[in-house]
Each structure stands twice: as structure tokens, then as C-alpha cells.
LOKOL-385126 format. One record per residue (C-alpha): x, y, z; residue number from 1; residue in one letter. Coordinates in nm, 4 decimals. Layout:
<nodes>
NODE         x         y         z  num  residuo
NODE         X         Y         Z  NUM        a
...
</nodes>
This chain:
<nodes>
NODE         x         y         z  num  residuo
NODE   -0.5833   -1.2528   -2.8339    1        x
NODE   -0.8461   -0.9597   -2.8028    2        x
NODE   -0.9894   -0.7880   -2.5088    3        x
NODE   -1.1372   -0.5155   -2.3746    4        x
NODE   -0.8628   -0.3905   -2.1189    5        x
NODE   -0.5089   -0.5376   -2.1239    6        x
NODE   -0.3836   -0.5308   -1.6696    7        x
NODE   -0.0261   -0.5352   -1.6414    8        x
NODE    0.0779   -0.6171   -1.2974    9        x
NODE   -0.1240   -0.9533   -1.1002   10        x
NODE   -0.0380   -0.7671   -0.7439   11        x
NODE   -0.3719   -0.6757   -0.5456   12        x
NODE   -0.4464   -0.3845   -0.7732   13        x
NODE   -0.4003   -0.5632   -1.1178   14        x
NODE   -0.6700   -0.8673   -0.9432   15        x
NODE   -0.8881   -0.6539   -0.8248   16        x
NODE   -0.9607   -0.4370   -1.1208   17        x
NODE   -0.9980   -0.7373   -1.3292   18        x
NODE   -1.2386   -0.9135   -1.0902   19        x
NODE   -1.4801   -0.5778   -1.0957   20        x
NODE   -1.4380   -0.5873   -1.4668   21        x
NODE   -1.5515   -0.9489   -1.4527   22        x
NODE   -1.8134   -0.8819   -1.2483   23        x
NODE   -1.9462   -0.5788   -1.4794   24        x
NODE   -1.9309   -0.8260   -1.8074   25        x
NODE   -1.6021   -0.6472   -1.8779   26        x
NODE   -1.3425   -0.8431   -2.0895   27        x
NODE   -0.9641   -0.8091   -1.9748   28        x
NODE   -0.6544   -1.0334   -1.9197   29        x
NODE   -0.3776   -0.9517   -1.6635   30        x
NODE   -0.0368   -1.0409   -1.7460   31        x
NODE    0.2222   -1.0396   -1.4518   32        x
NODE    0.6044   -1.1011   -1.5084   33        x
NODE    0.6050   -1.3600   -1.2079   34        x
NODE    0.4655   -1.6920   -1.1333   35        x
NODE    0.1463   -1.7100   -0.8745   36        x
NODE    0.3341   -1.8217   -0.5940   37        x
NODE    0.6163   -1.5860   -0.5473   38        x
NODE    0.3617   -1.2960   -0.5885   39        x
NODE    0.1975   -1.4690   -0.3069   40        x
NODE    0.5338   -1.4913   -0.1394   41        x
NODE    0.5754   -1.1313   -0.0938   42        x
NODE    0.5344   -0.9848    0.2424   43        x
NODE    0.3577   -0.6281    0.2763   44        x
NODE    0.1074   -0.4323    0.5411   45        x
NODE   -0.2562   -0.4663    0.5927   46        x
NODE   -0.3869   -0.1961    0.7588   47        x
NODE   -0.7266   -0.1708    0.5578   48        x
NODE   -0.9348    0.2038    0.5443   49        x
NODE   -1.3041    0.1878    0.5255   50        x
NODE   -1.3189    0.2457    0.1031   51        x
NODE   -1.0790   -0.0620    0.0828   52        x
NODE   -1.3043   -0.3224    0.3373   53        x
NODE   -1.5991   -0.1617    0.0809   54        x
NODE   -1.4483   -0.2621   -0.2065   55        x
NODE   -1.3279   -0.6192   -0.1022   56        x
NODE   -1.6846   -0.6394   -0.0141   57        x
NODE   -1.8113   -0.5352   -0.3472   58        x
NODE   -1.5890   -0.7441   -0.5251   59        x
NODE   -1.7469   -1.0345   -0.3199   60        x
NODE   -1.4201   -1.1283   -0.1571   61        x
NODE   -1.5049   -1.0474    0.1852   62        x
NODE   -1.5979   -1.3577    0.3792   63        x
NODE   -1.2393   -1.4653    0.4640   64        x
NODE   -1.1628   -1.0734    0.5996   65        x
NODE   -1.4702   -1.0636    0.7911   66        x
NODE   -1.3840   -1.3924    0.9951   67        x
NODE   -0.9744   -1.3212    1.0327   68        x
NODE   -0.9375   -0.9743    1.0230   69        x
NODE   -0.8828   -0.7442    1.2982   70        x
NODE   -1.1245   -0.4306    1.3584   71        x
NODE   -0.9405   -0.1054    1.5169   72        x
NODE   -1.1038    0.1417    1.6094   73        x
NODE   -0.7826    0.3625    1.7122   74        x
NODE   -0.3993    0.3313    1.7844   75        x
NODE   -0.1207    0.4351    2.0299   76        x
NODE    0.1318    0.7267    1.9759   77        x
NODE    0.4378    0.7104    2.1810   78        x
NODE    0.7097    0.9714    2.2635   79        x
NODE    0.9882    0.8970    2.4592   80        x
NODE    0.7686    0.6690    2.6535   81        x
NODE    0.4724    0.9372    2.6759   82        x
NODE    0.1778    0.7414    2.5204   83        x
NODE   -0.2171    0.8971    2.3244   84        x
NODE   -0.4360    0.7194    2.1682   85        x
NODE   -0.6325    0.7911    1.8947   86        x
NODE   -0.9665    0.7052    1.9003   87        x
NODE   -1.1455    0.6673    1.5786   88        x
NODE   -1.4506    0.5986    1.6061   89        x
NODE   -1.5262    0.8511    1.8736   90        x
NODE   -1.3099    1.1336    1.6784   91        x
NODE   -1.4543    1.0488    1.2968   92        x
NODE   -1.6714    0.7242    1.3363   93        x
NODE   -1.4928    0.4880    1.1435   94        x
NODE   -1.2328    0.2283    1.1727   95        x
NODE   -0.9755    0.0545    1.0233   96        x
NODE   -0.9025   -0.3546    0.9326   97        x
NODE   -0.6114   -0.5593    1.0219   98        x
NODE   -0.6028   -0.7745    0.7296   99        x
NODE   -0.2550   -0.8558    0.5376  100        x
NODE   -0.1659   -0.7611    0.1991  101        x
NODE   -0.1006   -1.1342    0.1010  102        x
NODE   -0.4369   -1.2689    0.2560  103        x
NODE   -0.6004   -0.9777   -0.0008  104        x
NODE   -0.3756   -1.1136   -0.2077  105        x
NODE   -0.4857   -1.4365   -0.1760  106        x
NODE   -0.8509   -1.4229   -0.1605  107        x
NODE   -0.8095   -1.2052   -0.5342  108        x
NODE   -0.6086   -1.5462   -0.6656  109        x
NODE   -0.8703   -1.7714   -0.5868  110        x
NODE   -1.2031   -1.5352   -0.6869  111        x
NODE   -1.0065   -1.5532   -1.0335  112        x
NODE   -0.9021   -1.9190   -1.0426  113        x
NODE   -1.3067   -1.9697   -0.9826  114        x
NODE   -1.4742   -1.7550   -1.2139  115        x
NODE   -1.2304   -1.4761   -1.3301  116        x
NODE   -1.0817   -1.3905   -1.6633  117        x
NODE   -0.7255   -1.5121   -1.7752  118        x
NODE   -0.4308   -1.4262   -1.6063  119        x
NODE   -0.0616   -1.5063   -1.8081  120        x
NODE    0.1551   -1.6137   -1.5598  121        x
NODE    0.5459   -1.5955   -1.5922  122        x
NODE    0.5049   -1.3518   -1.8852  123        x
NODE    0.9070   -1.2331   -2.0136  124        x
NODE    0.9663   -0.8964   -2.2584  125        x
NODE    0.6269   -0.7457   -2.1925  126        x
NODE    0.6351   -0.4904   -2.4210  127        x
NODE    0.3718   -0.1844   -2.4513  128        x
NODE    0.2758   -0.0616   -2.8201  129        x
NODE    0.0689    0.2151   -2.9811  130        x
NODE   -0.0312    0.3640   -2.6948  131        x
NODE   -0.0420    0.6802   -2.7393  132        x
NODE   -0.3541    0.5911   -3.0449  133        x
NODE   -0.7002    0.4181   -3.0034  134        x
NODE   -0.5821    0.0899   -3.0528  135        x
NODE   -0.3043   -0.0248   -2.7955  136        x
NODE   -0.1250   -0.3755   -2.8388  137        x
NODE    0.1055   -0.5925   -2.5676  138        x
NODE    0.3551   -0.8088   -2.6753  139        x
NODE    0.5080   -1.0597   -2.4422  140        x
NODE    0.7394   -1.3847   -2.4560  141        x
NODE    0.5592   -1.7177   -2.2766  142        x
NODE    0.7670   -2.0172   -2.2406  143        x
NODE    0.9253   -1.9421   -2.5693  144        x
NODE    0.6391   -1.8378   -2.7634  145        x
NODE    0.5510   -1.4972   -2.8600  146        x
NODE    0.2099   -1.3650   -2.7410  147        x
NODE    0.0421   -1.0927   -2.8384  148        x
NODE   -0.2720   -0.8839   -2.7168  149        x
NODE   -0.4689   -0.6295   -2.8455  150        x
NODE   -0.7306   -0.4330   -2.6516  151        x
NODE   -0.9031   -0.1068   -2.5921  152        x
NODE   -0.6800    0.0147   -2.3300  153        x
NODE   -0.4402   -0.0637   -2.0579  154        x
NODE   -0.4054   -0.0505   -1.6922  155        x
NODE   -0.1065   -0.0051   -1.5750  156        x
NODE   -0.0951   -0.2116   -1.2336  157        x
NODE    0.2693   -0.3224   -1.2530  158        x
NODE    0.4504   -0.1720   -0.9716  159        x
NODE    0.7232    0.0795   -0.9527  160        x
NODE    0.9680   -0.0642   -1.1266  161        x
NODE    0.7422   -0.2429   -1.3791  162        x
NODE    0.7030   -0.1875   -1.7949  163        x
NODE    0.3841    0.0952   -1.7703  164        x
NODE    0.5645    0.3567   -1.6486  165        x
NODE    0.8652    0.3312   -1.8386  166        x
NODE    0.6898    0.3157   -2.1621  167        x
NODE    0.5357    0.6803   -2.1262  168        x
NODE    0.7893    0.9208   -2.3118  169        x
NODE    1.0114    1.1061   -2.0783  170        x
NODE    0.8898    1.4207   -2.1999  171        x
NODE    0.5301    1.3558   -2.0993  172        x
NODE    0.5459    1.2864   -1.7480  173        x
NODE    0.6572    1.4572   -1.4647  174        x
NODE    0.8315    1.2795   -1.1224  175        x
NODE    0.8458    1.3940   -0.7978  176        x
NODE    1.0396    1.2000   -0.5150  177        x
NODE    1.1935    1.2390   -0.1805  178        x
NODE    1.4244    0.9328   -0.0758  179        x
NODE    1.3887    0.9255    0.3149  180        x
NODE    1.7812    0.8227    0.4859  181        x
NODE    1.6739    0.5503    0.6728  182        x
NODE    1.4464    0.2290    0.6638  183        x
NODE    1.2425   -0.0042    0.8426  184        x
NODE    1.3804   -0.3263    0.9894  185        x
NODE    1.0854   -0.5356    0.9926  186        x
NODE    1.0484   -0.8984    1.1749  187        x
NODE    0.7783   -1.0970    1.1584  188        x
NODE    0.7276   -1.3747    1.4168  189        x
NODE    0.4487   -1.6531    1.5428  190        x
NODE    0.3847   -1.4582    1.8727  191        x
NODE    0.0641   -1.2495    2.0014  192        x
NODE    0.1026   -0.9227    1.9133  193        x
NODE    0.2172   -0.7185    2.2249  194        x
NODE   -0.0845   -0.4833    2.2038  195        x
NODE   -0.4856   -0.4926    2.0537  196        x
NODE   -0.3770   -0.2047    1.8623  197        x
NODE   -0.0842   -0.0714    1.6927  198        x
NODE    0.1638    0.1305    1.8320  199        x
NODE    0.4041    0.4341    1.6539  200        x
NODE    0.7234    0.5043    1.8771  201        x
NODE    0.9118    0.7604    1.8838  202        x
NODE    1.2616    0.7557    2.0807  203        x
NODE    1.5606    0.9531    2.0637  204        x
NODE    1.7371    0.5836    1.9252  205        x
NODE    1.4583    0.5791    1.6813  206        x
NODE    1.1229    0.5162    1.5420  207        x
NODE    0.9663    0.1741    1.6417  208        x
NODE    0.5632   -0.0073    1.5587  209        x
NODE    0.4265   -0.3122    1.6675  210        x
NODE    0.1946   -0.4039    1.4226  211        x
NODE    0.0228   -0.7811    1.3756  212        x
NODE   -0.1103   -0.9718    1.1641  213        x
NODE   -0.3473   -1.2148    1.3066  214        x
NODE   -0.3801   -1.2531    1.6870  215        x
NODE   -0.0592   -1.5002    1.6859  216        x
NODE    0.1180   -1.3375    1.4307  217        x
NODE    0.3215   -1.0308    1.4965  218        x
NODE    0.5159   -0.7514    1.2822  219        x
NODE    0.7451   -0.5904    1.4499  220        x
NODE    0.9586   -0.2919    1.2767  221        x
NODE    1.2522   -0.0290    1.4117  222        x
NODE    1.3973    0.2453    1.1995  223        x
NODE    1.7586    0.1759    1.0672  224        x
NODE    1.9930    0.3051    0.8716  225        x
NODE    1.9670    0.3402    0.4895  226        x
NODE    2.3195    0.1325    0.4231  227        x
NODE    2.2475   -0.1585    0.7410  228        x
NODE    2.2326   -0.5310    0.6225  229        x
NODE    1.9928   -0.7855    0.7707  230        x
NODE    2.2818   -1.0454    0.8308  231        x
NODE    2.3920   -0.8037    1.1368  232        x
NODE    2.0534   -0.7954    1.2829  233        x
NODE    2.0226   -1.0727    1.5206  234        x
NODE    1.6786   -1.1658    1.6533  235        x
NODE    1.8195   -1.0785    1.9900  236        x
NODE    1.9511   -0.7155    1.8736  237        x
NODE    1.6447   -0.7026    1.7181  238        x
NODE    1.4372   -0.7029    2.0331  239        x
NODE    1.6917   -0.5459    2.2493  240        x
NODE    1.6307   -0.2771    2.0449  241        x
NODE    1.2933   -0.2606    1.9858  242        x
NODE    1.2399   -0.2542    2.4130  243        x
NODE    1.4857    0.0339    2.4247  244        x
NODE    1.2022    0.2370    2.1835  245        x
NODE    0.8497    0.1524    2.3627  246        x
NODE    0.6985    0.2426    2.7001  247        x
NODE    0.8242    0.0256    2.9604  248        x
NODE    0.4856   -0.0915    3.0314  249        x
NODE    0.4683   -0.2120    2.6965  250        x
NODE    0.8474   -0.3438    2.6492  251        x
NODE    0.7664   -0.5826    2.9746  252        x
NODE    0.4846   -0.7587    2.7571  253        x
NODE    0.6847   -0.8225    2.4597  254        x
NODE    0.6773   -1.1740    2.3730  255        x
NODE    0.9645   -1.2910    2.1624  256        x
NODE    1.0288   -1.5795    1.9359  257        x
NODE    1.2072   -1.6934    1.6215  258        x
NODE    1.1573   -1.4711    1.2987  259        x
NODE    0.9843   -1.6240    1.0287  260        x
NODE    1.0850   -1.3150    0.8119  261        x
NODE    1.3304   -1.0658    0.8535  262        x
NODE    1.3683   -0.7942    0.5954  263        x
NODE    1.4547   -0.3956    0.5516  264        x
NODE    1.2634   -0.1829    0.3765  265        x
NODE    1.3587    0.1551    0.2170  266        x
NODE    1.1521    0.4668    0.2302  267        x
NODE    1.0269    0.6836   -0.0156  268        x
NODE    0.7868    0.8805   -0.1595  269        x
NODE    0.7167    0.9532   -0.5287  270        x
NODE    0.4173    1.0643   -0.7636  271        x
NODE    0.4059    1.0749   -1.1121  272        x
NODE    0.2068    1.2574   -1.3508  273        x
NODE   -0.0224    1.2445   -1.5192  274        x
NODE   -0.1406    0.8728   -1.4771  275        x
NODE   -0.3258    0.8607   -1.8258  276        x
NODE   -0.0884    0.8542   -2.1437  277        x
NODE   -0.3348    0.7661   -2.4307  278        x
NODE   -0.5152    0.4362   -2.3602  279        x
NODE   -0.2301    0.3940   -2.0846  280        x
NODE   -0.3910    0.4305   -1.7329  281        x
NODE   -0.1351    0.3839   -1.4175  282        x
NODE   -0.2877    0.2590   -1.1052  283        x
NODE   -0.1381    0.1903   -0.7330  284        x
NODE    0.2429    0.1541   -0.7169  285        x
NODE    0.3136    0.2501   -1.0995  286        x
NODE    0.2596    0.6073   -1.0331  287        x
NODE    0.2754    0.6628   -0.6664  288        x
NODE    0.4865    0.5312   -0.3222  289        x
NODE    0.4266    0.6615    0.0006  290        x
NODE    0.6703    0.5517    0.3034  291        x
NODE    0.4887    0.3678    0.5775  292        x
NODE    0.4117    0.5119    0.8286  293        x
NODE    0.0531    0.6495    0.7233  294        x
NODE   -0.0506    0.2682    0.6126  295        x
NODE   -0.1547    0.4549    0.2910  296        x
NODE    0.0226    0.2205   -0.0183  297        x
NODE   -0.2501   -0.0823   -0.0595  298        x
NODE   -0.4872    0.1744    0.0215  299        x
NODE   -0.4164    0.4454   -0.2185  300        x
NODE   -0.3923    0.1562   -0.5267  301        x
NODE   -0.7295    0.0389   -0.4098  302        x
NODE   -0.8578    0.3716   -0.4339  303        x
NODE   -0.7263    0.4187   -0.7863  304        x
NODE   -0.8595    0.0544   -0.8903  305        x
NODE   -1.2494    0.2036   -0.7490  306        x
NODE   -1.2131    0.5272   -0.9721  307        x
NODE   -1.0660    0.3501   -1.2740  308        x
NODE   -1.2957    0.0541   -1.2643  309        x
NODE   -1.5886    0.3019   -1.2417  310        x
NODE   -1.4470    0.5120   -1.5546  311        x
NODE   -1.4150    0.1535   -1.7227  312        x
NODE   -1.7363    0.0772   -1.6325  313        x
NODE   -1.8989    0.4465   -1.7379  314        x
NODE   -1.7660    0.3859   -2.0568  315        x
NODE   -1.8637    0.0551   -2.1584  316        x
NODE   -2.1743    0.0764   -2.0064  317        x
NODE   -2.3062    0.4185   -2.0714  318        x
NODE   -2.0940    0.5226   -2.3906  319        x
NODE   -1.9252    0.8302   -2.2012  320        x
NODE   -1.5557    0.9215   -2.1288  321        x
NODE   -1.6291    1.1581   -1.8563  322        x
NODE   -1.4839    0.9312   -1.6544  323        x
NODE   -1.1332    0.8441   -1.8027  324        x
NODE   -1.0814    1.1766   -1.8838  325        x
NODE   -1.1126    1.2487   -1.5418  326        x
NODE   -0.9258    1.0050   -1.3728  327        x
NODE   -0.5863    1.1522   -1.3688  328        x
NODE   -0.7202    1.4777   -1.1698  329        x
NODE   -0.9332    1.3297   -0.9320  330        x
NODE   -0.7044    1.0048   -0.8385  331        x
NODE   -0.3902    1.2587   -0.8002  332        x
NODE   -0.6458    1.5284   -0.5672  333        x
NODE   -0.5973    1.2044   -0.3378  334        x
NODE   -0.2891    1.1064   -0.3967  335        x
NODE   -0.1623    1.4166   -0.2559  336        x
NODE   -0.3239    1.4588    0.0083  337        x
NODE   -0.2204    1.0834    0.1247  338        x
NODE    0.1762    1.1764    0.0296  339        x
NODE    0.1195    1.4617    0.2878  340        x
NODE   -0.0213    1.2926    0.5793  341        x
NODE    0.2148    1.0102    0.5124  342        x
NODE    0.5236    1.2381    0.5229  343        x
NODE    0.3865    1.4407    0.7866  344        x
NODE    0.3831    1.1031    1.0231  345        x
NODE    0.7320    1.0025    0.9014  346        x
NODE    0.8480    1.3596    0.9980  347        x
NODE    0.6962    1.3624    1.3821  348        x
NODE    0.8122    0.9676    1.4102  349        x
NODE    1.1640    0.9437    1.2961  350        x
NODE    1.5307    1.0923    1.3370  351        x
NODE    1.6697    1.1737    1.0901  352        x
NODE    2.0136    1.2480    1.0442  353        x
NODE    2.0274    1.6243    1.0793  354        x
NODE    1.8022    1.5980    1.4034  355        x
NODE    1.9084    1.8152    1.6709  356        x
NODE    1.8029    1.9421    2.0446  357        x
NODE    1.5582    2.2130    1.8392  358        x
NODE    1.4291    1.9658    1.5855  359        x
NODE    1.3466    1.7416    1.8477  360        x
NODE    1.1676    2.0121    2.0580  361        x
NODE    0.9212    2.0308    1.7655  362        x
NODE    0.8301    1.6928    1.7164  363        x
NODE    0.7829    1.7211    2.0852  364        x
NODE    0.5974    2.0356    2.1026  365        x
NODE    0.4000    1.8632    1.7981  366        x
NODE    0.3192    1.5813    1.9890  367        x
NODE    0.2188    1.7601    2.3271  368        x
NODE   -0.0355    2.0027    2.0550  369        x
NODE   -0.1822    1.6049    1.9438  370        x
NODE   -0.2394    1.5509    2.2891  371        x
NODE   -0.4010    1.8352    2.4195  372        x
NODE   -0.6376    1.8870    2.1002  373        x
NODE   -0.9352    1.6677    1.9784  374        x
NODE   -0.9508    1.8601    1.6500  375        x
NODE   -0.5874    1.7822    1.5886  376        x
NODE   -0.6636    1.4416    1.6693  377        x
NODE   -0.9200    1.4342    1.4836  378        x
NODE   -0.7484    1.4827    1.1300  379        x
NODE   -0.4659    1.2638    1.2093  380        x
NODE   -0.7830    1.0035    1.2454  381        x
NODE   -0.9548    1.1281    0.9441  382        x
NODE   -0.6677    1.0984    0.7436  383        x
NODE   -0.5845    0.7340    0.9207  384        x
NODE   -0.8901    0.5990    0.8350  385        x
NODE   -0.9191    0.7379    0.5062  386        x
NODE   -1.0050    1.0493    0.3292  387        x
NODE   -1.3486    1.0222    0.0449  388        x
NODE   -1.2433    0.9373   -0.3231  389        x
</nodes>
């Protein structure tokens, strides 16, 4: 098989670069490891910035988010009960959309089965050659046959764990990472959500959010320990605990139910660099994780999938590689700036092991310095709702 660009990696990022490609009369194939339905299956957040409701939009995928999702225009802080919101739209003019990863997910899968390019399914040894050279091959196994692909380049949209990554020589990439000691308990349960907005809690037990994902659908999460096991969360522990972390107010209006899904999550972050090797480009999760708490993961991938899709698109189009020589810089400017919001909301949110009386003072005093300033305010909504590409 020939094509143009080779996706590795059918997750939201590895769709939606091929159906912009499509759209711009670009040839590519995406092969993904899994079958359809367990990427489908897997549960993530879907807290949308502007750039990523544009680009849903401009990759004609909207209608679905437009009549389900949720429009915020701010969210609740909470300290030991003590509660600010942050108003967008009045601090920056924008907003955000509550729309889940899988629904994006999901809307992508059927765009494609319409009118998209081919996607290889269940795909075994994927295999990455020549790609440090002009003319890149992959090499997987299909239900016992060998398949083989040869393209211009490659987009590297296969996760952190996946093939890209790991195919770049040691000695031409650079990692950095920070392995938070704790995680997210998450529960997700067919209940209305306990507020019209999110909510980030901090308590001394703990860091707690109430999240949704449709207006009977809620995601609840409380920080855990690194080591805890889901079998000794109970839903009633569960919510015991998550009432201990909010407002009072708020803990009253909880309403509880069954969980549908009950899972832990570990936090990290990690870049790595560059994200071009050759005809190799690495895009969303490949090259970058940022914990949670910012909402910045689907986003940052999206933003990626815009910049490389425009290089793509520059070059095929117009004959120039300003573009692809370019991406690495201007996706990691981003990148950066995302990891540092992201850990800077993990650090004022959580405890973390070596948290004492003076450590807690200044995620106090930090707080109180939120509250009483609209400029501070006003970058923690700027950076919420999205900084430009």
C-alpha cells in the first residue's frame, strides 16, 4: 500500500488528523493496535478549549457537540470549604465545552466510516522503518498476514506507550518527567451532576472535582494514594469521602447512585523532544502528558493535530516545508506553557506527602491572592480556556 502520510494511533488525535487530511485531498491511512470498539471503550475528560470546539467545527464534526455539549463559561475553586469562581467570559471572553473524550471519539469514527480514508484495525508488530530518510515504510501483522505501507511521512498519534516514540534512537531525544505520588479515584455514575459547573477542592484529606458529562451523567474524582486498589473503594467510601472534601452547601446536594465506572488514574507529567525525527512527527500523548487538573491532555493533542495538519497541508499544497520544519518549536512553545499551568493547579489543589502547616499556608495564602485579584484570575482563566497556537 502507498500513501501520502502513514497515522499511527486511531485515538482522537490519529482521527482527526486524518479526517483534515481527507478533507484537504490528502492521502493517509491510520493504523491502531486495537479494535474500534475498545478504543471507544476507553473512558477520558472532555473539557473542550475554544481552538478544540474550532477545530471539531472545521473538521465538520460539530453538530452532535453543539446539541449535547455543555457551555461553561467559568468554574468553582474551593479551599477548605472557602469557595471563587472564575468567570471566563467576563475575565478573557471565552469559554469552555463539556463534551467527553469518547463522544469526540465517536463522532471522528463515524465521519471516517462515511467518507474517510482507511483505517487498519487490530494491527499486531507495527513496526517503523527508514525513518530517519525521505522515504519511511510501516510494517505490521493483520490477522496473520503481513502488511506493509509506504508513505511520505508519519504521524506519530499512538499514545505514550505506543511504537512512535520508541522507535526514535535514544540518543536523539530528550525526556523530561515528574511522577506526581498520588492519583485520582474517579467514579462515574447516571446522576445530575451536583453543580452547572465544575468544581476543584481542596481539603486538608485531599483534592476532590465534580465534573459531568451530560446533564445526567456525572464524574466524580478524589485524590488517593499512588499504591490504593479500586477493590477497597466502595461506592459508599467513595462518597463519604468525597462530602468530607466539598463545601457543605455543596456536599448536601450530592446525589448518589451506582457507579457505572470506577477507575484510578496515575499522574504525571512528561515532554519529549524534539517531536520531529526525520519523516517521524509525534503528536498528542506520544510526546507529551500533563496530570489533570488543568483539563489540558485532549486539548494539547488537538492543538498539535491543527499545527501538523497545517504543515501537511503547506506542503502538499504550496510545495514549502516551512511548516514541518517548524513544528517541533512552535508545538513545544505550547506545550510548555500548558505543563506549567497544569502543574501549577496540581500544586495549589493537592497534598502531597511532604505537606506541612507552612506548605499549606501557601496554597492558602495562594488561594486568598486568587481571590482578591482579577488579574490573577484572569490568567488562571486564560490559561483554562486556552492559550493561542
Amino acid at each position: 500500500m502507498r500513501t501520502q502520510v502513514a497515522i499511527i494511533g486511531a485515538g482522537p488525535s490519529g482521527l482527526m488528523l486524518g479526517r483534515l487530511l481527507d478533507r484537504a485531498g490528502i492521502d493517509n491511512v491510520i493504523v491502531e493496535r486495537q479494535g474500534p470498539d475498545y478504543v471507544l471503550g476507553r473512558i477520558r475528560a472532555g473539557v473542550l478549549e475554544q481552538g478544540t470546539v474550532d477545530l471539531i467545527e472545521e473538521a465538520g464534526i460539530g453538530a452532535r457537540m453543539r446539541q449535547e455539549g455543555l457551555p461553561h463559561t467559568g468554574c468553582e475553586l474551593s479551599f477548605d470549604g472557602d469557595t471563587l469562581r472564575i468567570d471566563f467570559d467576563a475575565l478573557v471572553g471565552r469559554s469552555v465545552m463539556v463534551y467527553g473524550q469518547t463522544a469526540v471519539t465517536r463522532d471522528l469514527m463515524e465521519a471516517h466510516r462515511r467518507e474517510g480514508g482507511p483505517v487498519v484495525y487490530g494491527a499486531s508488530d507495527v513496526r517503523l522503518h527508514d525513518i530517519d530518510g525521505p522515504a519511511p515504510r510501516i510494517t505490521y501483522a493483520l490477522d496473520g498476514e503481513a502488511g506493509e505501507i509506504a508513505c511520505d511521512f508519519v504521524a506519530g498519534c499512538d499514545g505514550f506507550r505506543g511504537v512512535s516514540r520508541a522507535s526514535i534512537p535514544a540518543d536523539r531525544i530528550r525526556s523530561y518527567e515528574r511522577v506526581y505520588p498520588f492519583g485520582w479515584l474517579g467514579v462515574l455514575v447516571d446522576r445530575p451532576p451536583v453543580s452547572d459547573e465544575l468544581i476543584y477542592a481542596h481539603h486538608e484529606r485531599g483534592f476532590a472535582l465534580c465534573s459531568m458529562r451530560s446533564q445526567v451523567r456525572s464524574r466524580y474524582y478524589v485524590q488517593c494514594g499512588a499504591d490504593e486498589r479500586v477493590e477497597d473503594w466502595s461506592d459508599d467510601r467513595f462518597y463519604d469521602e468525597l462530602r468530607r472534601r466539598l463545601d457543605p452547601a455543596v456536599a448536601d446536594r450530592l446525589v448518589t447512585g451506582p457507579s457505572i465506572e470506577k477507575s484510578i488514574a496515575p499522574l504525571r507529567s512528561f515532554v519529549a523532544e524534539p517531536m520531529r525525527f526525520g519523516s517521524l512527527f509525534l503528536a498528542g500523548d506520544a510526546a507529551h502528558i500533563v496530570p489533570p487538573t488543568g483539563a489540558k491532555g485532549l486539548n494539547l493533542a488537538m492543538s498539535d493535530v491543527r499545527c501538523l495538519y497545517e504543515a501537511f497541508a503547506d506542503h502538499y499544497g504550496a510545495g514549502s516545508s516551512a511548516g514541518l520544519d517548524g513544528y517541533s518549536a512552535r508545538v513545544l512553545a505550547r506545550i510548555w506553557k500548558a505543563e506549567r499551568f497544569s502543574w501549577w493547579m496540581t500544586s495549589l489543589l493537592h497534598i502531597f506527602p511532604d505537606t506541612d502547616r507552612f506548605s499549606r499556608r501557601i496554597q492558602r495564602s495562594e488561594f486568598d491572592y486568587l481571590a482578591g485579584s482579577r488579574l490573577a484570575q484572569a490568567s488562571l482563566a486564560e490559561n483554562y480556556t486556552g492559550l493561542p497556537i
